[in-house]
N, C-alpha and C positions, 0 to 999 in steps of 0.2 A: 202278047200285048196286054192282054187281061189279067196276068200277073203283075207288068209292070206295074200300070194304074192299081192293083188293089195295094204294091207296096209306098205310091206315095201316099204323102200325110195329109189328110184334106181337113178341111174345115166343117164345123158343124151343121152348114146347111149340105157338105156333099162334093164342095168342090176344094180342089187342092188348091193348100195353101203355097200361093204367090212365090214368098222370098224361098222357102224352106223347099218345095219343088225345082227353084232355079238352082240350089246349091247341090241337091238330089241330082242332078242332069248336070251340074258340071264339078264332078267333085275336086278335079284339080283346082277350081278358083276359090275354093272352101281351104284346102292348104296352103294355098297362097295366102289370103287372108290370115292364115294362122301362123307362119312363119314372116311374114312382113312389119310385124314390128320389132321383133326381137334381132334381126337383118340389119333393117334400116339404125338398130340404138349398135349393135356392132360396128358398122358401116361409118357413122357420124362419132362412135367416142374412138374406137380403135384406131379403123385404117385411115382414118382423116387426123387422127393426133400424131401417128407415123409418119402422115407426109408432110403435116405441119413441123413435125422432127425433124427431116428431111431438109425442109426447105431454108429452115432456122440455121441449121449446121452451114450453110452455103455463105450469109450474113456476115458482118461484121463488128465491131463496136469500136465506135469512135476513141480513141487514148486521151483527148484532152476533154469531152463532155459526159463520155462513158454510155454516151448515145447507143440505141444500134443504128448499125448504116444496111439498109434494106439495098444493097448492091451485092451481084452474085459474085461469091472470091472463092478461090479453094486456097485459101491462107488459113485456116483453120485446119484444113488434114497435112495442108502439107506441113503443119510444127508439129501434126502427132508421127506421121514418117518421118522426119528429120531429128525429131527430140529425144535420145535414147533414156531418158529419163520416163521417158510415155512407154518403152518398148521395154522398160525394167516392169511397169507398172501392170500393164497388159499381159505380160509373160506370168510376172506374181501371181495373178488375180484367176486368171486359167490355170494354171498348175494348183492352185489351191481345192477352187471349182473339182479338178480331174482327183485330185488327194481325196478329197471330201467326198466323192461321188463312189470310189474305188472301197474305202473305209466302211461306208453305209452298206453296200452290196457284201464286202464278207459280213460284216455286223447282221444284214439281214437275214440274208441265205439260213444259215444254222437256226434261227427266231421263226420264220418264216415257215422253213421244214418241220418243226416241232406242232408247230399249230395246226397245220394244215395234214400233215401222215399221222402223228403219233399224238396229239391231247385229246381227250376226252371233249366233246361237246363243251360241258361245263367248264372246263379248263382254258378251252378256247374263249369264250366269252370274257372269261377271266382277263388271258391274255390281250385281247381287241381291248377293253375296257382298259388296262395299263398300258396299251399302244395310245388310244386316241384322246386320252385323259390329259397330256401337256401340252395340246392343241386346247383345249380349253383354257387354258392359261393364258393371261399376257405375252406377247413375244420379250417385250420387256423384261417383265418379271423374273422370266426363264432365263436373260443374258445378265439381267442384276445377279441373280443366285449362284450363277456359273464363275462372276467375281468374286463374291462375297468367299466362292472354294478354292480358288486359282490365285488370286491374290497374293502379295507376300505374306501377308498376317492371316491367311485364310485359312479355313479347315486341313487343305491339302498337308500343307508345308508344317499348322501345328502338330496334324497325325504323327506324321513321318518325323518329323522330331520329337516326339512324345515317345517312340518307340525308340529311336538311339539312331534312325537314319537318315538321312542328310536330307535335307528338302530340295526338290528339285527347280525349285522358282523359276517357273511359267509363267504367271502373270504378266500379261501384257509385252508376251510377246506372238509370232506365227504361229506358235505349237498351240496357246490358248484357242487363239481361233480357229485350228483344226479341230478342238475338244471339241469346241462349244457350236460351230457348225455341223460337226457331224452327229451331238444329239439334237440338235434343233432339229433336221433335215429326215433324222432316222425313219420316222412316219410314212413319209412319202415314199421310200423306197420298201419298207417295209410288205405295207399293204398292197402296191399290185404283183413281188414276187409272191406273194400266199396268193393272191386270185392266178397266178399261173400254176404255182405247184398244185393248188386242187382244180387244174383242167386235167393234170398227167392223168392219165388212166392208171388204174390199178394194174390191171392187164398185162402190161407192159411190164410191170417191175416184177408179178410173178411167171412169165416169161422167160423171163434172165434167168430169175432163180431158179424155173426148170433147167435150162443152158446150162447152168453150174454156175453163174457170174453171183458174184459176191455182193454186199449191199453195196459196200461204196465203190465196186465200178458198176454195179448197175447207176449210183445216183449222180456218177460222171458222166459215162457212154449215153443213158436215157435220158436222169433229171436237167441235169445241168443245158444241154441245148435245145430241152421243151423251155425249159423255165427262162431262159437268155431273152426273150423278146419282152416279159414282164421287168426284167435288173432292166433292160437299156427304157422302159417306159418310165422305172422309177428314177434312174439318172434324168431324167429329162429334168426331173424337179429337183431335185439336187444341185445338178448343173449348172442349171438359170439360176437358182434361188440364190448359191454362193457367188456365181458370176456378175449379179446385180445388186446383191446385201452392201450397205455402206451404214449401217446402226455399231455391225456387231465389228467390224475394224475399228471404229473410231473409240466405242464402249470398252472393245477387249484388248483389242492389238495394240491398243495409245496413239498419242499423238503421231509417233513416226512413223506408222503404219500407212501406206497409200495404197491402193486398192481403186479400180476404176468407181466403185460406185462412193465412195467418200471425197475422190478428187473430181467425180460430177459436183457433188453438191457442193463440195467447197467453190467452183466456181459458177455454180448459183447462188449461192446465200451471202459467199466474205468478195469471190472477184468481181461478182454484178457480170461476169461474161457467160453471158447465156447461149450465145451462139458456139461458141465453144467447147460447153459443154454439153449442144445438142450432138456437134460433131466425133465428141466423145463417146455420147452414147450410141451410136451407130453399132461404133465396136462390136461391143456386145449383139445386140440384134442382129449382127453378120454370122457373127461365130455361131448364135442359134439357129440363126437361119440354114446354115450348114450342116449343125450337130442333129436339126429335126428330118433335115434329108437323109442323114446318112439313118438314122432312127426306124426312119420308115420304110425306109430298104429293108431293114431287121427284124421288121414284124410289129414294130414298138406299139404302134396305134391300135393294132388287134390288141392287143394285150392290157391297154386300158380299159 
């Protein structure tokens, strides 16, 4: 008891202070306090704009005043199950997402592995600084440049004609926006396979190499399923990011191009049907909802 009292904090005539004694004696209301605002601004922008999503998608809008009609319909999902023009769209926009997500992961693996087993200290720095250096950039900026190369009159096309061979003219179409999503994206997938590859233990891969195992079935049999719950944490952003991008279809892909997240906005901004397009965006939030289960069955969350 005489330990206790000397460790609380007293005041200058001798006796403990008031507020700073009462948080001493219940520290959990001390962490309450500290996590209750950041709670409550998650609580009120997040999960309350999701079920105002929610509820918006159920709505209507009037055809002749373009009103909404605040009455509960499920005539909004039933034209996205019946419309096979919505189930071209959806189909697009996920197979793109899966291309893009699949492309980054070999893209990173090899980048990843170099930084993290084999660069120098210095090297490494090197590299993170050329990794995290076009996140400083514009997102903009980066999808302008990406035309400016892709283009018909672009870099691309004059190289390859300059040299005697045929231009492949990509511009503005699905293949652009594989380019140009899969280095927008590279980052994210990047960085948490290297925070997996330097958890592998050293250990392990000389190991193998006592066994007789070669580098590269050691860095299949060992690396490869240490490192797997880091690729599915960097898919997460990949995934989403292309699954809900509607800038880079409309900039890269052109006008023909629909994609769930362009045919949101188009019918928030040109059809004025908002409900519509909250029902739309469900979509999406489903398939993540799904893709962050299956994720963390995988380890994915450890690995951020």
């Amino acid at each position: 008891m005489a330990v206790e009292t000397a460790r609380r904090p007293r005041s200058k005539s001798g006796g403990a202070v008031p507020f700073s004694a009462f948080f001493w004696r219940y520290a959990w209301l001390r962490q309450l306090l500290l996590l209750t605002p950041p709670l409550g601004w998650f609580v009120v922008i997040y999960l309350a704009s999701l079920v105002t999503l929610l509820v918006t998608a159920f709505w209507t809008i009037d055809p002749f005043t373009t009103e909404i009609v605040q009455v509960w319909s499920t005539a909004n999902f039933e034209q996205i199950i019946e419309g096979a023009a919505y189930h071209s769209i959806i189909g697009r926009t996920v197979l793109m997402a899966a291309v893009v997500t699949i492309t980054d992961a070999v893209i990173a693996f090899p980048f990843a592995y170099f930084m993290a087993r084999v660069a120098s200290r210095r090297t490494q720095t090197l590299l993170f600084a050329a990794v995290l250096l076009p996140l400083w950039a514009s997102y903009l900026a980066r999808v302008y440049a990406w035309i400016l190369i892709l283009n018909h009159n672009g870099l691309l096309n004059w190289s390859l004609r300059s040299l005697g061979l045929p231009a492949p003219e990509i511009g503005y179409t699905n293949v652009a926006m594989w380019v140009v999503f899969s280095y927008i994206w590279l980052p994210f997938m990047i960085i948490p396979v290297y925070a997996a590859l330097e958890r592998v233990p050293e250990s392990l891969l000389e190991a193998a190499a006592d066994l007789g195992a070669r580098r590269w079935r050691a860095v299949r049999d060992i690396v490869l399923p240490l490192v797997l719950p880091g690729a599915v944490a960097g898919s997460i952003f990949t995934f989403s990011l292309t699954l809900g991008d509607y800038i880079t279809p409309i900039l890269v892909g052109g006008a023909g191009s629909s994609f769930i997240g362009n045919v949101i906005y188009a019918n928030v901004g040109i059809a004025n049907n908002i409900p519509f397009a909250a029902a739309l965006a469900i979509i999406p939030v489903a398939i993540m909802a799904v893709y962050l289960l299956v994720a963390q069955r995988m380890g994915a969350f450890e690995a951020l």
